[in-house]
N, C-alpha and C positions, 0 to 999 in steps of 0.2 A: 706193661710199659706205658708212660704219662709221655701224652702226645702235647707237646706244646708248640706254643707260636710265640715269637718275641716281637713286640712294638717295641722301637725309639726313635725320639728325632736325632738323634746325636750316631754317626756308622759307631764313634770307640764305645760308646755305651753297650750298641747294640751287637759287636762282635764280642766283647767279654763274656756278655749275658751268654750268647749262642757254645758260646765253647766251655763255660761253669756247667752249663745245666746240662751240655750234650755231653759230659765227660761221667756223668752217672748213669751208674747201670739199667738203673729203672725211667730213668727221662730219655726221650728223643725230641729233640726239637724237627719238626716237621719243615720249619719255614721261619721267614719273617713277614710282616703286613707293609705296605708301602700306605698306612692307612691315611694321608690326606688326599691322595688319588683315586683310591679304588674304592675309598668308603664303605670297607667291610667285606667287598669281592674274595680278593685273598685267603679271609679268614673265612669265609663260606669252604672255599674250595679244599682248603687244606682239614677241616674239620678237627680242632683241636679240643682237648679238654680241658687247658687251663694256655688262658694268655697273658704272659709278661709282658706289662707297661710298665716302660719310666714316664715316670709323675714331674721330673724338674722342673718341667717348663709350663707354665699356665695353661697356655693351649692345649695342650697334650690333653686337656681332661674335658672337652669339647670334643675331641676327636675319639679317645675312646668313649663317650657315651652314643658317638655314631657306631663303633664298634658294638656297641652291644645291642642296639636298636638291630643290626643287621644281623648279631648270632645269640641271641639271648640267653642260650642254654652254655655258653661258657663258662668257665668259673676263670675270676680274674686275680693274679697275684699286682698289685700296683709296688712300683718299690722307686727307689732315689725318692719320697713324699716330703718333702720339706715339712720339718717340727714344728708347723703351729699347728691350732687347735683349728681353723679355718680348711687348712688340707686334708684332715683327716677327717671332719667332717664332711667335706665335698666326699671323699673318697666313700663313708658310708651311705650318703644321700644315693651316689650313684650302684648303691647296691655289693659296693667293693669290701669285702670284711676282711680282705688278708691285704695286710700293709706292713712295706718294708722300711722306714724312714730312711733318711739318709745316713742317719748313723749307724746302720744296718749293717749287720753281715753278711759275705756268702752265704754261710754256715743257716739263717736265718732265711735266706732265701730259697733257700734248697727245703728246708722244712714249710716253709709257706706254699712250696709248690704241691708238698706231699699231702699236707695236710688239707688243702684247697682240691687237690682230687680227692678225696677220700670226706669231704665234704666237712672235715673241722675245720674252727677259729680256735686259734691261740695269738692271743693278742699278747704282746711287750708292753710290761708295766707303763710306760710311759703313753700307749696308747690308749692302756684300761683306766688309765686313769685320767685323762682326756676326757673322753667319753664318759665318765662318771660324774665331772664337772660339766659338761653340755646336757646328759641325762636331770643333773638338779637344776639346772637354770632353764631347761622346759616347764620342769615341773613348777617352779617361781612362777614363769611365765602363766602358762595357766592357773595358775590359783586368782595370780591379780588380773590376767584374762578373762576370766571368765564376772566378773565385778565389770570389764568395759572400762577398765583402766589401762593406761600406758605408761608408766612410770621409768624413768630411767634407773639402771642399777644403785645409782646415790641417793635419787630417794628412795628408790625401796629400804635401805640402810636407816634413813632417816625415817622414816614409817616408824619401821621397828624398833629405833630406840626413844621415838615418843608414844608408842604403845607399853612400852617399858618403864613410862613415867621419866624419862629425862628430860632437862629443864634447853633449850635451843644453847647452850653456854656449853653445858655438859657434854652434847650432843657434839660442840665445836673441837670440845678436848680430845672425846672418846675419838672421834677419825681427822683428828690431827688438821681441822682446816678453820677458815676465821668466820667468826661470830655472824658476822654480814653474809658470807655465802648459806650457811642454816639457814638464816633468814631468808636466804634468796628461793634454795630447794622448801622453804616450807610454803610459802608463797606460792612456788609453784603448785606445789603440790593441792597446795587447796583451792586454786585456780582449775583446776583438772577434776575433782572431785566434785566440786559447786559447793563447797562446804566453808561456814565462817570461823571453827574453830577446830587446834590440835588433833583434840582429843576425837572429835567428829570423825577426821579423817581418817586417823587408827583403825577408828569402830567400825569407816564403815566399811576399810580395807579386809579385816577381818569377820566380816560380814556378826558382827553383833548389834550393827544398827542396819532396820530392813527400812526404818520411814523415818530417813533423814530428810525435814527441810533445807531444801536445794534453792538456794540465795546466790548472788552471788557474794564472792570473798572481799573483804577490805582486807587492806594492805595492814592496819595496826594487828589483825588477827595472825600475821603471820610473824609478826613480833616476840 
């Protein structure tokens, strides 16, 4: 039997939740947590092996990370998690891998709960694939990290297609914005880098230039 405990701040969330999960044969719901009050007390006492939280409300995800600072050894179903990529990440930062979006099922929750004791992740496409785009844009991140650049995601765009050999016109077509803004992102860009020309900046994003003379940039260089 899967001993559970349900968090929500909402009672009709939290009676649904209690009487879905309690209507299977293998779950008992143990309790609920009053958890802005007791700050995790509840959840001590009651000792469960997986805790249902709804995620709707921003707060909520403050308050369970006091939850689990006070039972650590829980395994947590999060569900109602609103579709962006910012919720589901908070949801893994906080150690949460079983997530139920709001466009979730029962059916989907009852398996989150099973597979969460039994210690699997089965992630829903739209979550694996989330996390496959936050997984490459780390890995962006540090490559130009670790160079001791900061680049916003348009230049990096722009990096790469004058490593490519495109001319600031070309570069204006391929991502569909005007001639003047290129100009604006290459400018930056070599302002950030301490470099006076294009090609410079590519090379030495791509670490093929190790002794770049570092000047500063003129403006005609970003031309």
């Amino acid at each position: 039997m899967i001993r559970v405990v349900v968090y929500s701040k909402l009672r009709l969330y939290e009676e649904t939740l209690v009487r879905v999960l309690d209507a299977q044969p293998d779950i008992q719901v143990v309790g609920t947590t009053d958890a802005e009050s007791d700050r995790g007390e509840s959840l001590r006492q009651l000792r469960p092996e997986v805790l249902v939280a709804e995620l709707a409300a921003p707060e909520s995800y403050l308050i369970v990370e006091d939850l689990l600072r006070a039972c650590s050894d829980v395994k947590v179903v999060a569900v109602c998690v609103p579709e962006t990529e910012h919720h589901v990440v908070e949801c893994f930062k906080m150690g949460i891998s079983h997530i139920v979006l709001q466009s979730g099922s029962l059916e989907e929750l009852i398996s989150a709960v099973r597979g969460a004791r039994r210690g699997e992740v089965v992630l829903r496409p739209a979550v694996a694939a989330t996390l496959s785009r936050v997984l490459a844009g780390m890995k962006t991140d540090r490559d130009y990290g670790a160079r001791g650049v900061s680049l916003t995601s348009r230049e990096r765009q722009v990096v790469e297609l004058i490593d490519q050999g495109f001319s600031n016109q070309e570069i204006a077509s391929r991502l569909g914005i005007k001639l003047s803004t290129v100009k604006n992102h290459v400018h930056s860009i070599l302002e950030k880098l301490h470099v006076r020309r294009r090609g410079q900046a590519a090379a030495l994003i791509h670490g093929r230039a190790t002794r770049v003379r570092r000047q500063p940039p003129t403006r005609r260089a970003a031309e």
